[in-house]
C-alpha positions in Angstrom: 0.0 0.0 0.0 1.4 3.4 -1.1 1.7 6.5 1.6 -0.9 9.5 0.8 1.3 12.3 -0.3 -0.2 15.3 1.8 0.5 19.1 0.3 2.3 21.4 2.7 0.2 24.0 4.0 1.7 26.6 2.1 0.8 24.8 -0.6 -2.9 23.8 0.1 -3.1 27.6 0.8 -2.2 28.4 -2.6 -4.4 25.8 -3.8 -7.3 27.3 -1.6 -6.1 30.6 -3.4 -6.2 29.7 -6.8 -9.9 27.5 -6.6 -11.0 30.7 -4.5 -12.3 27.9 -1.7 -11.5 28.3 1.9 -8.9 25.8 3.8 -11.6 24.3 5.1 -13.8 23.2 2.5 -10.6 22.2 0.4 -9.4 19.4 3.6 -12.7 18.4 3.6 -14.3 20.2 7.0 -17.2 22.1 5.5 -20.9 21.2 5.0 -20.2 22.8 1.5 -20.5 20.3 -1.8 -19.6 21.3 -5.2 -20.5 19.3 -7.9 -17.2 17.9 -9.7 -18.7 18.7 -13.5 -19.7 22.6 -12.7 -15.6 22.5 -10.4 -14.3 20.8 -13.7 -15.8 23.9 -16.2 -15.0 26.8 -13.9 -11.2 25.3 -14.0 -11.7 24.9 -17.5 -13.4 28.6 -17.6 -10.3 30.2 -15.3 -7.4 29.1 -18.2 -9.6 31.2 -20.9 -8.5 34.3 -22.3 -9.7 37.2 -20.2 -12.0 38.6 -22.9 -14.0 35.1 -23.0 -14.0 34.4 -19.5 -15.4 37.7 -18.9 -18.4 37.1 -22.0 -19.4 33.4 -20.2 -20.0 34.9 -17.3 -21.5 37.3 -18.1 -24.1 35.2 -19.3 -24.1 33.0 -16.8 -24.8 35.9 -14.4 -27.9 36.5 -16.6 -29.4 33.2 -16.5 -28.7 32.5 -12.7 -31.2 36.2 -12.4 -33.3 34.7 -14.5 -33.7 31.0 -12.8 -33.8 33.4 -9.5 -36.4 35.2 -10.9 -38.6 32.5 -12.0 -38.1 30.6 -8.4 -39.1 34.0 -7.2 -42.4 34.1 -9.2 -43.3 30.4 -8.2 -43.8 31.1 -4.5 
């Protein structure tokens, strides 16, 4: 059996950093749950050229008000 190769914290900080996610929820200690797909497309989103990242969400910001807006209208 192989030994688990654990990130100093220096680096899991930076990780932290760079996935904007707190220390907490990248060890694992947070009731927070990100689905892997949507983690998987904003990684992919972050190595876009700035012009395109900021047209995709853009748009995303417009149908998340949207979705919001029809939940809102359902109550």
């Amino acid at each position: 059996m192989g030994e688990e190769a654990l990130p100093s914290i220096e680096v899991a900080t930076k990780l932290a950093h760079a996935l904007n996610v707190s220390l907490d929820y990248l060890v694992g200690t947070t009731d927070v749950n990100i689905d892997q797909s949507m983690l998987n497309q904003l990684l992919t989103l972050q190595q876009l050229p700035d012009e395109d990242r900021e047209h995709i969400q853009y748009a995303i910001d417009a149908l998340v008000q949207h979705a919001k807006n029809r939940m809102a209208y359902k109550k």
